[in-house]
C-alpha positions in Angstrom: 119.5 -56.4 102.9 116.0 -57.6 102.1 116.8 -59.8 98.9 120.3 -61.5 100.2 118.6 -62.5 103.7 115.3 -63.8 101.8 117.7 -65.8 99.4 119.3 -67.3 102.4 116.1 -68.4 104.9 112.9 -69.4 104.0 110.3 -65.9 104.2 106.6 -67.0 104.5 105.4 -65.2 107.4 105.8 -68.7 109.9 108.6 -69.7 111.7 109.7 -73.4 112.9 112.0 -73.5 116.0 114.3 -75.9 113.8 115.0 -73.0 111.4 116.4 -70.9 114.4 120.3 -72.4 113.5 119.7 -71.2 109.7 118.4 -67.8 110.7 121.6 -67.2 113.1 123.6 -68.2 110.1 122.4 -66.3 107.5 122.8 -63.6 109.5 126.2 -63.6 110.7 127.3 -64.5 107.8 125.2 -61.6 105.4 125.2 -59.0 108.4 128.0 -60.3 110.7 125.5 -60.5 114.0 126.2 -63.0 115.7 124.3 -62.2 118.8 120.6 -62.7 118.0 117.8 -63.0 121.3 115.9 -65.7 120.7 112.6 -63.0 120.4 114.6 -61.8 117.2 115.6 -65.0 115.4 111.9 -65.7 115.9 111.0 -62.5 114.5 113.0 -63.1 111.7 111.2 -66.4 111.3 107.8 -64.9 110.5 108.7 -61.9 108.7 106.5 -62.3 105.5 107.6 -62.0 102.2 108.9 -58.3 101.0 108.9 -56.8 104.8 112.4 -58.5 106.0 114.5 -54.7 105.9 111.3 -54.0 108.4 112.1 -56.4 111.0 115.9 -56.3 110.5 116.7 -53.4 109.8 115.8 -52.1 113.7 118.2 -55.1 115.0 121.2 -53.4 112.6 120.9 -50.1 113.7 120.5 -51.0 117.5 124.1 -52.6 117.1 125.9 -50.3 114.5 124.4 -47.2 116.9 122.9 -45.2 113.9 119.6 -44.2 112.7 117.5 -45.2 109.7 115.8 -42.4 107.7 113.9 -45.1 105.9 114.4 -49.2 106.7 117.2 -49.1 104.6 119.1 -45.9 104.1 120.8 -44.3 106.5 120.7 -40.2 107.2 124.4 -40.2 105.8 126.6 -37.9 102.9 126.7 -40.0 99.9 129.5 -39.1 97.3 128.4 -38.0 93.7 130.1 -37.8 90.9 128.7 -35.7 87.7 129.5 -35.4 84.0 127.4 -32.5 82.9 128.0 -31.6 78.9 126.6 -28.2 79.6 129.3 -27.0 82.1 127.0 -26.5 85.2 128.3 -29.0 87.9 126.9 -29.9 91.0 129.7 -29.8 94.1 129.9 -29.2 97.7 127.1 -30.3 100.0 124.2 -30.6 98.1 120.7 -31.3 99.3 118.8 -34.7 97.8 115.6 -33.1 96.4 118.2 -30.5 94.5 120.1 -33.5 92.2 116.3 -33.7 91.0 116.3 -30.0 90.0 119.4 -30.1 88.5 119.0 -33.3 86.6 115.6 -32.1 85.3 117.2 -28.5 84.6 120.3 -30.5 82.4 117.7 -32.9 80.9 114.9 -30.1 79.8 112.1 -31.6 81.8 109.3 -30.1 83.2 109.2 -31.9 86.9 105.9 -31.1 87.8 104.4 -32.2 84.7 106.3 -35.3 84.8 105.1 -35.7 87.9 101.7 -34.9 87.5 101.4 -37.7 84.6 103.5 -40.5 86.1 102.6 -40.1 89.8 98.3 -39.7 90.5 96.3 -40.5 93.4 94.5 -43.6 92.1 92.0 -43.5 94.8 90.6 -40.2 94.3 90.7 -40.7 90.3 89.5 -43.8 90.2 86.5 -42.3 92.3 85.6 -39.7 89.8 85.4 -42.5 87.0 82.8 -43.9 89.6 85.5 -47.4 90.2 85.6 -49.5 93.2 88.9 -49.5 94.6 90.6 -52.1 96.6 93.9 -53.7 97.4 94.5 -57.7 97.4 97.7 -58.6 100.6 97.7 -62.7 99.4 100.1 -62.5 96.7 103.7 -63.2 98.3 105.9 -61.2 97.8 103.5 -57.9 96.2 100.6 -55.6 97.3 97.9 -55.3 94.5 95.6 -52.3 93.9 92.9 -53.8 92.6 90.2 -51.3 90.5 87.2 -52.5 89.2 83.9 -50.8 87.2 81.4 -52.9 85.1 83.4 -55.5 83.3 86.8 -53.8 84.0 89.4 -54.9 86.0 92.5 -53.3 86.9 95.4 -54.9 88.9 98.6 -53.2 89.7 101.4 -54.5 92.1 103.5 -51.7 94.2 106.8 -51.2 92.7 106.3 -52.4 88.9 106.3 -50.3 85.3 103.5 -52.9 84.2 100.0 -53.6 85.1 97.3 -56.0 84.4 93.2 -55.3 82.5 91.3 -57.8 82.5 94.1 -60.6 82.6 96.1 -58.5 80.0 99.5 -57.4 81.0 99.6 -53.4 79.8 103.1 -50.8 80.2 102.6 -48.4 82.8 104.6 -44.8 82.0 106.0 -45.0 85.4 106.8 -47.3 88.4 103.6 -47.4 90.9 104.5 -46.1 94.7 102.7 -47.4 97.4 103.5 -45.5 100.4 101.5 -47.7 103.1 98.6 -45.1 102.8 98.3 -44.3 99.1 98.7 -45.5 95.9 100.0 -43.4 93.1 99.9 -44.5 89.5 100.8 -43.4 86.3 97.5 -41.4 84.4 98.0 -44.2 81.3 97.1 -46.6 83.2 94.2 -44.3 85.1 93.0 -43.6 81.2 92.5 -47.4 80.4 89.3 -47.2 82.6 86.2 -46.0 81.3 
């Protein structure tokens, strides 16, 4: 929903009444509402960059009568299909967090250990390296945990598999997850400061 609508209007966190008649476009044509308040197109208006699923995605489910578990997914059975070369196939009804076991059970791979090296706290291990911790909002379209100690600094956006010391783009082993309260990191990229 997020990248189409951004595609379509201009997302930079301001909002010109003469961009109301774009809005309303976009969005009947992308999400077929065609009934926008005026307090929504102008919501719509100012979303900033990266946050538009948060301030439409309320507006879909009001009119489709359904419930978000997240701004974009809804609570709803999602068909899977499986090709296991080991015989053991998932069917029925089958809880999300289990397609994780039985992937990782099919694959050989130890979960918690995976997790334990791709997914770490940065605050509280970049506190035991003695690192000041902090997160830059500018950029438009990214939230940046910024970590710094001596002549070290580390910048890493939300949602990326690279990061950046001292200017120098470095791989990260995993994706970084912000969660709106925590940053979690991979330990590579936790091991490049001293």
């Amino acid at each position: 929903m997020e990248e189409k609508l951004a595609s379509l209007i201009k997302v930079d966190g301001t909002f010109e009444p003469a961009e109301a008649l774009v809005i309303r476009q976009a969005v009947a044509q992308y999400l077929g509402i065609t009934d926008l308040t005026d307090e929504e197109v102008e919501a719509i208006g100012k979303t900033k960059a990266g946050s538009m699923n948060y301030t439409v995605g309320p507006m879909v489910a009001s009119r489709a009568k359904i419930g978000y578990t997240t701004n974009g997914h809804t609570g709803e059975d999602v068909v899977l299909y499986c090709y296991d070369p080991f015989g053991e196939r998932v069917t029925g009804l089958v809880r999300n967090t289990d397609i994780a076991l039985y992937m990782a059970r099919t694959l050989n791979v130890d979960l918690a250990q995976a997790t334990s090296r791709l997914f770490q706290d940065a605050a509280s291990m970049f506190a035991k390296k003695g690192a000041t911790v902090s997160m830059d909002t500018t950029g438009p379209e990214n939230s940046v945990l910024v970590v710094t100690k001596g002549d070290q600094m580390l910048r890493v956006s939300r949602n990326k598999s690279y990061a950046y010391l001292n200017g120098r783009a470095v791989a990260s082993n995993g994706v970084t997850v912000y969660n709106g309260t925590k940053w979690y990191i991979a330990k590579n990229l936790i091991d490049l400061i001293d």
